[in-house]
Backbone bond lengths (Angstrom), bond angles and torsions (degrees), N, CA, C in turn:
res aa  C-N    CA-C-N  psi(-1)  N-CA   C-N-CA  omega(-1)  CA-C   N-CA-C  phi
1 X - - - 1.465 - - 1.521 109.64 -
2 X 1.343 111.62 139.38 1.428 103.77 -178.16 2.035 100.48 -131.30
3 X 1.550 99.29 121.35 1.814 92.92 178.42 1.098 119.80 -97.72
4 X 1.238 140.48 140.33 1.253 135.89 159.00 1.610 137.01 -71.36
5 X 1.292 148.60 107.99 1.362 120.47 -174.18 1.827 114.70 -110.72
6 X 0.797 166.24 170.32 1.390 170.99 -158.84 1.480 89.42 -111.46
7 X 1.192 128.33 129.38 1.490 143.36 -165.61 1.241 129.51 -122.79
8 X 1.343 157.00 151.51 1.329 176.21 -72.88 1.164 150.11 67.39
9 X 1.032 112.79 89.41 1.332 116.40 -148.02 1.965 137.74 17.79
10 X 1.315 79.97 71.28 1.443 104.85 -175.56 1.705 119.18 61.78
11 X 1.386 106.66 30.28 1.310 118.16 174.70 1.790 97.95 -125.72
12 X 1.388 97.75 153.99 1.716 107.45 170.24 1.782 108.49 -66.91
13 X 1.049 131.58 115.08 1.405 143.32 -173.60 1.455 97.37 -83.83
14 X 1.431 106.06 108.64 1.817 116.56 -167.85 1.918 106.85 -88.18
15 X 0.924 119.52 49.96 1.671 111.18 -174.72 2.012 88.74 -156.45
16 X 1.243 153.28 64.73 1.284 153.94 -167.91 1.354 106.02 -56.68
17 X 1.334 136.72 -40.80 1.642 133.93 162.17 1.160 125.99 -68.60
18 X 1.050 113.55 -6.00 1.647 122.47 168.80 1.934 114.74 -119.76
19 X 1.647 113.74 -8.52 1.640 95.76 161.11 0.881 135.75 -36.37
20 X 1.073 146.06 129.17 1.559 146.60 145.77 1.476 122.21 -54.48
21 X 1.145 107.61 -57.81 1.684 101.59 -179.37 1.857 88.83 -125.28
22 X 1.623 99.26 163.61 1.333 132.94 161.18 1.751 126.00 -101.70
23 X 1.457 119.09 123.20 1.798 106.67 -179.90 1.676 92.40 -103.75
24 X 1.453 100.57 103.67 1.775 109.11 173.36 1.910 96.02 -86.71
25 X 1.308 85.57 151.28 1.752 98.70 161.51 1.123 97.42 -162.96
26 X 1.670 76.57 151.52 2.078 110.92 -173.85 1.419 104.10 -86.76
27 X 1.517 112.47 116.80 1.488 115.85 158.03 1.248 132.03 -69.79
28 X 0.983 142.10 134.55 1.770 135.24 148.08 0.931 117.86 -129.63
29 X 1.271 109.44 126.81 1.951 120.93 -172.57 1.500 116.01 49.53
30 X 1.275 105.06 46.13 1.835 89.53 177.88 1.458 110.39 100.88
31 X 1.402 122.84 -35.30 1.181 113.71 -166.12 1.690 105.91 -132.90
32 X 1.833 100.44 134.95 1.462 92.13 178.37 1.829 117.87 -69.60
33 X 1.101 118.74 153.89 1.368 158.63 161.13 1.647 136.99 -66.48
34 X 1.267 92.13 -72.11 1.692 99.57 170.70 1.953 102.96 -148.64
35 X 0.999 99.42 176.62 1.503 106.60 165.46 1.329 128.48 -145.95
36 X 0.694 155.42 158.94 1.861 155.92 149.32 1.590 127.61 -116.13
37 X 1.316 88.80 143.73 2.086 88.91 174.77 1.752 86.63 -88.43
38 X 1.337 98.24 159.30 1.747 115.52 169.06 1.214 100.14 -136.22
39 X 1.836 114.61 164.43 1.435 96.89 158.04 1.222 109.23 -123.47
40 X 1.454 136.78 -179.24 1.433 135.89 -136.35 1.697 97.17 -97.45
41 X 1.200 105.16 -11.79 1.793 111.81 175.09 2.041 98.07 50.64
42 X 0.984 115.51 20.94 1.699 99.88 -174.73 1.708 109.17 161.18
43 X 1.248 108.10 150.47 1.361 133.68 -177.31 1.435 126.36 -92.13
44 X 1.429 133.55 104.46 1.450 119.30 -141.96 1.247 114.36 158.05
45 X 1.285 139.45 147.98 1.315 133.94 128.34 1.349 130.15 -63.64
46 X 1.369 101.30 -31.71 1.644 123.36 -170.57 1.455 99.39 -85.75
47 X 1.674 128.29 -40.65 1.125 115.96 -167.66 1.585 104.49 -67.82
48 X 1.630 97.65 -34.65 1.926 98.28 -154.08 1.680 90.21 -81.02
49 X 0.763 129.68 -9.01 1.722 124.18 177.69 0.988 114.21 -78.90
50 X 1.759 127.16 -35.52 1.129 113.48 -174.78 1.506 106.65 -105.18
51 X 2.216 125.35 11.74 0.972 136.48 146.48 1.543 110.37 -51.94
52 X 1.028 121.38 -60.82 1.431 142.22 -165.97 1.596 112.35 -39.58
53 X 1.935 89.68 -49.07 1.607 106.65 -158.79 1.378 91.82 -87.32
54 X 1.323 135.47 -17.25 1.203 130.89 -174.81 1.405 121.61 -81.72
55 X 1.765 108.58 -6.34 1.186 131.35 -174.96 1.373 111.94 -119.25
56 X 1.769 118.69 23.23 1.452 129.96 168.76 1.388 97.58 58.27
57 X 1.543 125.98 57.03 1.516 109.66 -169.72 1.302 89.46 -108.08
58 X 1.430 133.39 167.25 1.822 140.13 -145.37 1.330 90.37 -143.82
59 X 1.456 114.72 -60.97 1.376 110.52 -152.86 1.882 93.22 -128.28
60 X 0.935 114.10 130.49 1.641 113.07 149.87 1.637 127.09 -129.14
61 X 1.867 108.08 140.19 1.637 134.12 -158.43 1.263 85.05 -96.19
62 X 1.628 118.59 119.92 1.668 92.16 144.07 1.661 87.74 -155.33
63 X 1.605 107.70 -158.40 1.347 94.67 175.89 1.588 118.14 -122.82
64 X 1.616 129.19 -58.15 1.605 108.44 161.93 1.182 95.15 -99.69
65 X 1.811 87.41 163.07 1.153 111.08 -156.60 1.719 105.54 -164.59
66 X 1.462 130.67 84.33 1.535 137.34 161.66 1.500 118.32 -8.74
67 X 1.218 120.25 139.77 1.390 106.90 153.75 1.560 139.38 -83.72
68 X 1.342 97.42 30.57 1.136 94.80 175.20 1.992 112.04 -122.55
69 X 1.230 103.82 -8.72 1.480 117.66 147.63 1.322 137.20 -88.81
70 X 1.832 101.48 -14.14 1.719 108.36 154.30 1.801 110.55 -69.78
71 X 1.473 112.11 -29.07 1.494 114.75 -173.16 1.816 99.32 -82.14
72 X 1.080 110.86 1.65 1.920 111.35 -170.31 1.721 94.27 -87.21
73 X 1.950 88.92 -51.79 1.718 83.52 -168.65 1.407 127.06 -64.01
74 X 1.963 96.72 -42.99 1.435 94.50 169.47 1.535 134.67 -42.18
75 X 1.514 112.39 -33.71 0.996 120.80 -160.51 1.884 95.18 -83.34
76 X 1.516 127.02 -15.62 1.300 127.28 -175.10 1.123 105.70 -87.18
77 X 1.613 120.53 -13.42 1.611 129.46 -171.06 1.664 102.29 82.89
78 X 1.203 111.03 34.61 1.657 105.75 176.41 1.615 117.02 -104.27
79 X 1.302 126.80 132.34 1.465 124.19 -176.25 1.157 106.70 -70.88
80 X 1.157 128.81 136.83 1.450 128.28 155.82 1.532 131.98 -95.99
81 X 1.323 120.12 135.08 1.357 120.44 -175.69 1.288 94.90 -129.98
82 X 1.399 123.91 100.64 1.496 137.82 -179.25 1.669 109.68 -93.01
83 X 1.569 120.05 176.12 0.920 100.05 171.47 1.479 129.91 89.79
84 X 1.452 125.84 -27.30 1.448 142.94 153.79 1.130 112.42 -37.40
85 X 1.206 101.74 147.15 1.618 110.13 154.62 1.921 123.03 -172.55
86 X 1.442 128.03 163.64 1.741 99.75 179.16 1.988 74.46 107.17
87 X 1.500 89.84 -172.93 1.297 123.42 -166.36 1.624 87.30 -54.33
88 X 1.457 101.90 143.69 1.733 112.98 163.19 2.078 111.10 -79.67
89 X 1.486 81.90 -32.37 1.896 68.59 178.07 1.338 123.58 -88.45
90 X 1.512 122.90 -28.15 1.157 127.54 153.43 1.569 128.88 -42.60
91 X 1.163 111.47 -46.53 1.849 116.70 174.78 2.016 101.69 -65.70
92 X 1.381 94.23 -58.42 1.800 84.82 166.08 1.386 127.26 -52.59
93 X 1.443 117.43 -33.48 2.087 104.62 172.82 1.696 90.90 -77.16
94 X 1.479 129.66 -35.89 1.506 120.31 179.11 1.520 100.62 -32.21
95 X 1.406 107.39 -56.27 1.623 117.81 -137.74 1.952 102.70 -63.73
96 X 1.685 92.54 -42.63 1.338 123.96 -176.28 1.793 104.27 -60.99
97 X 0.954 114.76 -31.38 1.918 128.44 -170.01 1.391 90.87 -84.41
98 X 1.189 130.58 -38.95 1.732 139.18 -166.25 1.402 122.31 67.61
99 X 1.929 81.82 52.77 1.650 102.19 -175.75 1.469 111.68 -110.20
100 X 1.800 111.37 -6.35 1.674 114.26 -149.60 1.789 60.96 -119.20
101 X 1.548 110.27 138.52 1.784 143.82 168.38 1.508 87.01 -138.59
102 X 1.734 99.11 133.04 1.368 131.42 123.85 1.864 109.40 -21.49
103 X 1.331 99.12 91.47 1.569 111.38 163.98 1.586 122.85 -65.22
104 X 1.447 112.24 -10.63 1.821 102.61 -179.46 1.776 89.86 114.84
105 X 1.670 136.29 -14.43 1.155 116.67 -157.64 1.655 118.59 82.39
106 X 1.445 100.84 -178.99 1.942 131.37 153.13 1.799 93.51 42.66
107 X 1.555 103.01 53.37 1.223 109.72 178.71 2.049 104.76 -122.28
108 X 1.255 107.74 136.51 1.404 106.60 147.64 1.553 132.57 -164.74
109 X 1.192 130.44 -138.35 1.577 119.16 -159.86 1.968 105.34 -77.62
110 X 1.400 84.52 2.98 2.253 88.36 -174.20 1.595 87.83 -90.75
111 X 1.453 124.82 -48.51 1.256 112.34 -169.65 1.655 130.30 -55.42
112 X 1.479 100.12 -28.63 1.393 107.06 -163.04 1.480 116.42 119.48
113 X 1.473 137.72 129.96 1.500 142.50 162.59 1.342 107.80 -45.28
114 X 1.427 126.81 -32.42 1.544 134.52 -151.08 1.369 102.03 -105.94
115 X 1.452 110.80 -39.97 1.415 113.31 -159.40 1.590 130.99 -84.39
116 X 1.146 122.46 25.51 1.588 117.96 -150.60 2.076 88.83 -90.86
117 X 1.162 90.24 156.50 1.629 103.76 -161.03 1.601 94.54 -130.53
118 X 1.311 130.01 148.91 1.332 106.28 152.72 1.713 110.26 -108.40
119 X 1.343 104.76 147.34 1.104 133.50 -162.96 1.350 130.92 -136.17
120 X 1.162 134.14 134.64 1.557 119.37 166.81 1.322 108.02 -72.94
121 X 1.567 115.59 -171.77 1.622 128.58 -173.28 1.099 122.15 -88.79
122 X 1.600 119.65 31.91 1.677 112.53 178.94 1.517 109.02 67.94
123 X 1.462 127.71 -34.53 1.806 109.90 -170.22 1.300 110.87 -89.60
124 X 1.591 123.62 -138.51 1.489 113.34 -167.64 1.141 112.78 -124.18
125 X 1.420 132.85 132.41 1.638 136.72 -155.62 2.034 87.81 -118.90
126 X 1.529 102.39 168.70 1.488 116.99 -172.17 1.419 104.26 -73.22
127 X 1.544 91.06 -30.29 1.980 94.10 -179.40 1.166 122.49 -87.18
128 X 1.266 116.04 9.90 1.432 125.11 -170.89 1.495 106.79 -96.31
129 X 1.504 111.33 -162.49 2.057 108.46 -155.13 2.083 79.51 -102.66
130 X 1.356 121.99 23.63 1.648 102.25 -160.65 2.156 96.47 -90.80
131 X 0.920 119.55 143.77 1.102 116.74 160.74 1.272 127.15 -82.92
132 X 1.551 113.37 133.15 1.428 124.37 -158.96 1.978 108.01 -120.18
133 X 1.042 108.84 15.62 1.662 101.19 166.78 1.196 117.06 -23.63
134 X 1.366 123.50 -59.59 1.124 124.47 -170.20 1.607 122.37 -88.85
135 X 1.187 112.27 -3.47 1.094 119.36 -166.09 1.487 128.77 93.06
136 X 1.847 98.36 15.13 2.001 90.71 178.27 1.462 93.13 -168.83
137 X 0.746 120.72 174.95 1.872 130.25 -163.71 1.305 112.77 -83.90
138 X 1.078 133.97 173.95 1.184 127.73 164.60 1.896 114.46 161.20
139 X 1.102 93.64 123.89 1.637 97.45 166.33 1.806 118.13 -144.36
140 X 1.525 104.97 165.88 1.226 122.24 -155.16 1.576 94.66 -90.50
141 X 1.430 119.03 -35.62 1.690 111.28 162.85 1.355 119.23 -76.88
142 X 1.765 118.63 148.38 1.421 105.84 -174.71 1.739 104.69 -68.54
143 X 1.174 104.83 152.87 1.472 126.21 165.04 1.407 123.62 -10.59
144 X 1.198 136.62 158.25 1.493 133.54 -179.33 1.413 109.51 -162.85
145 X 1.211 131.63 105.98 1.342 149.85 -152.50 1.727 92.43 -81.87
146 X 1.462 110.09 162.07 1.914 98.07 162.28 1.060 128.43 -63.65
147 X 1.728 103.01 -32.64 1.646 117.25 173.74 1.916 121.22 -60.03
148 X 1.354 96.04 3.44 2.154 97.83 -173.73 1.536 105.53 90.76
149 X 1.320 112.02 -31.90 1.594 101.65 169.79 1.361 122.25 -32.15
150 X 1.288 135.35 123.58 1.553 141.02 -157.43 2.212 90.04 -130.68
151 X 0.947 115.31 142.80 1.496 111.30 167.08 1.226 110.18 132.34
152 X 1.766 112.99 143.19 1.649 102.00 -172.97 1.561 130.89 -78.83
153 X 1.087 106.62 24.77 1.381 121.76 175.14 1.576 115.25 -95.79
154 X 1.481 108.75 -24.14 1.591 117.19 -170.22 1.527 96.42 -49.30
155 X 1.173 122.67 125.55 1.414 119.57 124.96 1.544 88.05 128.26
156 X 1.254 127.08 -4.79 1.618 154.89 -167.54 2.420 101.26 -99.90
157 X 1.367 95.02 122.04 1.236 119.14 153.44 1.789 113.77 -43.33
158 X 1.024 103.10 105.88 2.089 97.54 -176.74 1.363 106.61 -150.57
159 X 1.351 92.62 126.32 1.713 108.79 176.22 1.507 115.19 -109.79
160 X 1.934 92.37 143.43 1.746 79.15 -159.71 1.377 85.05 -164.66
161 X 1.618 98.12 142.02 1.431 121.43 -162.83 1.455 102.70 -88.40
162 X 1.477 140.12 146.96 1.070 116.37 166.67 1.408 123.15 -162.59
163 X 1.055 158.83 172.63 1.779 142.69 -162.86 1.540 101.54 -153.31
164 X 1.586 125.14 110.76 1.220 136.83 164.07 1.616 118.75 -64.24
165 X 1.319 99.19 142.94 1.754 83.05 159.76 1.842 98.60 -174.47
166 X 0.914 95.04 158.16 1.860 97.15 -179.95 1.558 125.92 -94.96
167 X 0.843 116.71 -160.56 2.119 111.87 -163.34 1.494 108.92 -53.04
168 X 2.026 88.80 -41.69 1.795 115.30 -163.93 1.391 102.84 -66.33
169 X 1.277 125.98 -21.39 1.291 141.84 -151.12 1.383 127.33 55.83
170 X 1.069 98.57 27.54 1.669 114.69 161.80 1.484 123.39 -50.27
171 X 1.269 148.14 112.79 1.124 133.53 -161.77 1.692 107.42 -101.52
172 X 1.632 101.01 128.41 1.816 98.15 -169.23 1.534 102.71 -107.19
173 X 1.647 123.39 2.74 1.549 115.24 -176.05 1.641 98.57 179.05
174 X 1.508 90.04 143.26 1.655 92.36 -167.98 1.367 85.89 -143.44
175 X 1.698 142.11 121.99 1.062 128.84 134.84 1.757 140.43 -75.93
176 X 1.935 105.09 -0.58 1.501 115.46 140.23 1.437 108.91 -57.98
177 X 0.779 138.15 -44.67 1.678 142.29 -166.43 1.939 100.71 -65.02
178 X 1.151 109.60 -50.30 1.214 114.06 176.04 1.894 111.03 -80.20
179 X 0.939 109.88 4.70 1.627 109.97 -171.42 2.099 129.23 46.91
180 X 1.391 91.21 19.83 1.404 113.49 -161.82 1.799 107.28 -100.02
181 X 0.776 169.20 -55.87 1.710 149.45 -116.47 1.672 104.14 32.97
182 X 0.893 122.65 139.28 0.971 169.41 141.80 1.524 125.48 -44.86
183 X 1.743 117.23 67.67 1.639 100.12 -164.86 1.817 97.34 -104.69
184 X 1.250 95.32 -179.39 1.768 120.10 -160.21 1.172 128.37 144.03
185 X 1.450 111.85 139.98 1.943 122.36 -170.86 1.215 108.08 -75.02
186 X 1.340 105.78 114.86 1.595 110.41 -179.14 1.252 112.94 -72.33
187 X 1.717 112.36 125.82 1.682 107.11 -177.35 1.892 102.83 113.63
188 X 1.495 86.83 -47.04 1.513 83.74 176.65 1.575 129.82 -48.08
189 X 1.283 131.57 -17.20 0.984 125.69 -160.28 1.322 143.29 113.60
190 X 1.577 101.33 -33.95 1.365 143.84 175.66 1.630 114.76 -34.12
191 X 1.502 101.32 -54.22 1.549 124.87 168.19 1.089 128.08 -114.95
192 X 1.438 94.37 142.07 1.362 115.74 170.68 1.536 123.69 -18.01
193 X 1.174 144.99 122.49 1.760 137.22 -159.94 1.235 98.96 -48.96
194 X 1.539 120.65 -66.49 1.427 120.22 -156.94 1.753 109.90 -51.90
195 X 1.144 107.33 -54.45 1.757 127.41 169.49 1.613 98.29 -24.80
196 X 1.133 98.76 -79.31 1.689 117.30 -156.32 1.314 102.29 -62.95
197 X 1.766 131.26 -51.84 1.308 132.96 179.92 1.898 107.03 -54.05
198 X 1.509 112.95 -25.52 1.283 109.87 -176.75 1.861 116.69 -98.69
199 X 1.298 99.00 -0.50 1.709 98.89 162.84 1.383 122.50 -110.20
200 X 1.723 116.98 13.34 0.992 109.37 -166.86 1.547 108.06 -98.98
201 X 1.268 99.95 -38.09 2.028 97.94 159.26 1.356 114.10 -92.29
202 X 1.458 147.00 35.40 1.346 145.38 162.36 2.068 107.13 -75.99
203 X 1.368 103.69 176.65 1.178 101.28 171.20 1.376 116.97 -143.08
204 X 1.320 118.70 149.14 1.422 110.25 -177.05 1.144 101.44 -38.55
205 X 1.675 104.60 150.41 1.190 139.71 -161.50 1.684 135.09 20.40
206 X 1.279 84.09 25.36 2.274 104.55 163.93 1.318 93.21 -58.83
207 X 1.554 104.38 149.30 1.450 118.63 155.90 1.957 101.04 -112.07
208 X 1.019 98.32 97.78 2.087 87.07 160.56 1.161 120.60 -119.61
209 X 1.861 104.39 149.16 1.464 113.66 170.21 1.481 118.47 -103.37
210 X 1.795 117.19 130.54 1.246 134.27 -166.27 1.723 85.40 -101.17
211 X 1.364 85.22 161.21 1.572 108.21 156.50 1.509 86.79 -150.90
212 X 1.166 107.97 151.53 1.566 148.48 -160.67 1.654 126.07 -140.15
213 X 1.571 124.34 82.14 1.343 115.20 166.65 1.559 110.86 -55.00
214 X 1.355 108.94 170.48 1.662 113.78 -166.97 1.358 85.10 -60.55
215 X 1.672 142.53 -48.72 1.437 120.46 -137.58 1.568 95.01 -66.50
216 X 1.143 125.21 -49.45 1.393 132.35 -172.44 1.659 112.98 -62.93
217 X 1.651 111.83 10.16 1.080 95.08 172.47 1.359 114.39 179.70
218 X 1.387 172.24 8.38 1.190 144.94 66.20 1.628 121.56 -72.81
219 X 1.069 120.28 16.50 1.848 122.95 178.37 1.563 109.10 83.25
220 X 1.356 111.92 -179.99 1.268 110.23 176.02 1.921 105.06 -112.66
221 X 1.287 111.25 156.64 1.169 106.47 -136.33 1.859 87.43 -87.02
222 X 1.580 101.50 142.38 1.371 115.47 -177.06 1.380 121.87 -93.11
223 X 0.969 139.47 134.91 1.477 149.66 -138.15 1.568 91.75 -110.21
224 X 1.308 112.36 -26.35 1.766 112.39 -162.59 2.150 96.97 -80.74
225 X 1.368 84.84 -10.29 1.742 90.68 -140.48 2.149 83.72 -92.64
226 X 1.191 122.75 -2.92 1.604 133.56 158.36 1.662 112.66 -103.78
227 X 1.528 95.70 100.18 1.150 113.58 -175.44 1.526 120.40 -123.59
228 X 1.322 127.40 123.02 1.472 119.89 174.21 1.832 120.53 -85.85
229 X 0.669 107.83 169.40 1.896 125.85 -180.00 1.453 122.63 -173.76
230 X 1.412 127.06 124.16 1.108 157.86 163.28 1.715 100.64 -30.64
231 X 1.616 103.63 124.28 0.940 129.93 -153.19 1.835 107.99 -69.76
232 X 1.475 115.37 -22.17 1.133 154.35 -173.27 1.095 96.14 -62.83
233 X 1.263 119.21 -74.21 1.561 126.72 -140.55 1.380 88.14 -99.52
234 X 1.567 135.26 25.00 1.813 103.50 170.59 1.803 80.81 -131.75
235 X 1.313 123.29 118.08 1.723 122.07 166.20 1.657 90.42 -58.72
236 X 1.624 99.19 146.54 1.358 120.95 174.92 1.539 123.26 74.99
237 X 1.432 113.28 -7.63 1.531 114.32 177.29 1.504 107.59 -68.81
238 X 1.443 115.19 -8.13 1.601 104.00 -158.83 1.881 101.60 -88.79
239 X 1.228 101.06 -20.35 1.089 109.14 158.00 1.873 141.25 -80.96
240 X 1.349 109.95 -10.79 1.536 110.29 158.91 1.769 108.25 -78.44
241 X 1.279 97.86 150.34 1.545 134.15 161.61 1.989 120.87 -92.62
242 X 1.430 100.87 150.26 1.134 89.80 -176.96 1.693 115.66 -71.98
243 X 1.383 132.11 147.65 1.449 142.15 -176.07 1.324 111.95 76.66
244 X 1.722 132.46 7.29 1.090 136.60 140.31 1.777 116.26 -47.40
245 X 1.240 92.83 139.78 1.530 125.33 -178.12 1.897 100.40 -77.80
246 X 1.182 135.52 155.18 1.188 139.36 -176.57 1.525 123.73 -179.21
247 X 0.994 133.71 123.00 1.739 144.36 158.14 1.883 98.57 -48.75
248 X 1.471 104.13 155.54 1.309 107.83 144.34 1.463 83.67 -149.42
249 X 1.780 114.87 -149.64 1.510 144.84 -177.59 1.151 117.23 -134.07
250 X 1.477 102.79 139.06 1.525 111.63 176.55 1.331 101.83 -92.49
251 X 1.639 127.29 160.91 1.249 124.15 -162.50 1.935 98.55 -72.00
252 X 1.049 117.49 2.96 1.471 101.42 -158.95 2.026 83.34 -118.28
253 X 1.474 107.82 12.48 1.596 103.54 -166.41 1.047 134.55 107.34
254 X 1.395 124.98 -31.99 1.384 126.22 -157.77 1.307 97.38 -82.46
255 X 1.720 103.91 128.99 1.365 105.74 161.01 1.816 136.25 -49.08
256 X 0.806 129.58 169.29 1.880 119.73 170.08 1.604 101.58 -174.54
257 X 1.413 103.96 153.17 1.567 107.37 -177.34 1.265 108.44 -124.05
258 X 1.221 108.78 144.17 1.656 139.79 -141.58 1.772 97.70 -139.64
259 X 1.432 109.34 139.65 1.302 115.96 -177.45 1.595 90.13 -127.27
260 X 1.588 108.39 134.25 1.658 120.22 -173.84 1.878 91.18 -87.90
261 X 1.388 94.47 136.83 1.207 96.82 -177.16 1.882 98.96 -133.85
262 X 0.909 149.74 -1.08 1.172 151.64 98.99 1.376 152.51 -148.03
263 X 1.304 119.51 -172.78 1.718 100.47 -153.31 1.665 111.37 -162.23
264 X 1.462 114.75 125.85 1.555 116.67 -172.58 1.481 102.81 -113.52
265 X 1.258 102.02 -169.54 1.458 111.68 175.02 1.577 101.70 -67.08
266 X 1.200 153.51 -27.22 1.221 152.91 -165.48 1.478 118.66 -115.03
267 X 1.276 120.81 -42.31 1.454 133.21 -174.79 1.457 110.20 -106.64
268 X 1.413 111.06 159.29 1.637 120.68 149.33 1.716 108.09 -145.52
269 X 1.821 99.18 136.60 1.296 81.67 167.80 1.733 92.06 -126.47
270 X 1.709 86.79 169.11 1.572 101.24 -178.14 1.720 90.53 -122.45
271 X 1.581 91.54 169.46 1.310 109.23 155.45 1.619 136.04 -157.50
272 X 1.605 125.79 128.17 1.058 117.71 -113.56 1.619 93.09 -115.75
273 X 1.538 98.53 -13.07 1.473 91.93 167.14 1.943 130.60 -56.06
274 X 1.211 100.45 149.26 1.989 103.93 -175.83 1.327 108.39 -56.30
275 X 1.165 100.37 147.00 2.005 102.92 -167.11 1.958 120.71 -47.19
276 X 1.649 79.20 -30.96 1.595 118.74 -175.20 1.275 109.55 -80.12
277 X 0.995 136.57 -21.15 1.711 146.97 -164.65 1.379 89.63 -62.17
278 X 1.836 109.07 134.86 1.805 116.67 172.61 1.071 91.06 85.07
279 X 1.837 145.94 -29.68 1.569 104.78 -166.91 1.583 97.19 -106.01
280 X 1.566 101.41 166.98 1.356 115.98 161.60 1.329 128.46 -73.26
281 X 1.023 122.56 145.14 1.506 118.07 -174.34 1.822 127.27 -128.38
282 X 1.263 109.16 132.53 1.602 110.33 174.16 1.405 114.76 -109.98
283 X 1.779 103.68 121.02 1.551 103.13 174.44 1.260 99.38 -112.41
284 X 1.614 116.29 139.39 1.477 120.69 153.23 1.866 115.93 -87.30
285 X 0.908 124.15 112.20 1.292 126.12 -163.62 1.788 126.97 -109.53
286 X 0.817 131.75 70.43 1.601 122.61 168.67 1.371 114.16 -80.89
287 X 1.511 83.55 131.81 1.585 102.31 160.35 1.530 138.49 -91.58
288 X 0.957 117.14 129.50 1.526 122.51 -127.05 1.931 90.78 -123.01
289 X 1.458 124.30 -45.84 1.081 107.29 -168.09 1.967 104.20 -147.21
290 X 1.425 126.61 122.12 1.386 94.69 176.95 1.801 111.82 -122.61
291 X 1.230 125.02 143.67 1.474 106.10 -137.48 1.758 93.75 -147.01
292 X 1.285 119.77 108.90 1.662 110.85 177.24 1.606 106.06 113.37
């Protein structure tokens, strides 16, 4: 078996049409073997899918991900496990433990580590309430996503530049910093409420500044969600450190990531709330491209 993950310096690289390089590794029996960096040789969903397949790839980790590069892989015969994020080699022994699931896709660092949902794309499907006389959707109020998103962008492809930072003005995410835009279906889900409710009436090339209480945008931080357990009963805990990054399972499977926050000879606890959970947040935001 050979997996693919979307790469950056040893983190899962959350944008899959815009990676640069791939960290593949060779399985045998359960356990990886060797690995390699690649680089993406091309720009695309379509190109890097049929990069991938050309490189006997089985399975690929990454984290968002369009549906129209989930329809590239399928069509290469490649599994997808969307939704990742954290260490690239860690989500691969996840994957290998049969702890890392395919989240649904059109996930990244606005949504949450915990939160990926599956979802359609916010626009209008045949089975849906849209009327099709003519053969295509259409209404006289702007748009309305499932998520409450209201704005004529919902349901629309949009790339958008943007710079985080908190009260202190500490800055926690810059996609100038990365030289990238920022794409995702507005409405979909993808982002964070406050985010998404504020690109959905912008216009090409607006610059706006949000401020964001937690509800509008990673929650306020949950007390239930810092939990300890006996060092015994979890294989592999004896090996995390405290402020290590980590997967566990929800009883029904679903993967989720957990940051160890401390740890004795007997106990470990994690906690599973977003790093961001409880604070307020300021985005400066331009919109850069709107597409669909």
């Amino acid at each position: 078996m050979r997996i693919a993950v979307t790469y950056d310096n040893g983190e899962i690289f959350q944008h899959f049409g815009h990676t640069e390089t791939f960290k593949v590794y060779e399985v045998e029996e359960g356990k990886v073997v060797s690995s390699e960096v690649i680089g993406s040789e091309g720009a695309g969903h379509g190109v890097l899918a049929k990069l991938l397949s050309g490189k006997a790839i089985d399975v690929l980790i990454c984290g968002g991900i369009g549906g129209g590069a989930q329809t590239a892989l399928s069509e290469q015969g490649i599994e997808l496990c969307a939704g990742a994020s954290g260490s690239a080699d860690e989500a691969v022994e996840a994957y290998l433990r049969g702890e890392l699931v395919n989240s649904g896709a059109n996930c990244d660092h606005h949504s949450g580590d915990h939160s990926c949902h599956d979802h359609d794309d916010g626009g209008c499907h045949s089975e849906g309430g849209c009327s099709d006389h003519d053969g295509g959707c259409h209404s006289d109020a702007a748009p309305e996503s499932p998520y409450g998103i209201k704005g004529k962008n919902v349901g629309k492809t949009c790339r958008t530049h943007y710079r985080g930072t908190l009260n202190d003005g500490t800055q926690f995410d810059s996609s100038y910093d990365r030289g990238e835009p920022l794409e995702f279906v507005c409405g979909a889900g993808m982002m964070i409420r406050g985010y998404d409710a504020a690109v959905a009436t912008m216009e090409v090339g607006e610059i706006r500044d949000v401020h964001l209480m937690p509800a509008d945008a990673y929650g306020e931080v949950d007390p239930s969600a810092v939990f300890t357990v006996e060092i015994g009963q979890m294989p592999g805990a004896e090996g995390l450190t405290a402020g290590q990054k980590a997967y566990l399972q929800t009883p029904t499977g679903q993967p989720f990531q957990v940051t160890v926050t401390a740890k004795d000879d007997r106990t470990i606890t994690f906690d599973a709330n977003h790093e961001l959970a409880g604070q307020e947040l300021n985005f400066t935001i331009e919109l850069v491209e709107v597409t669909g």
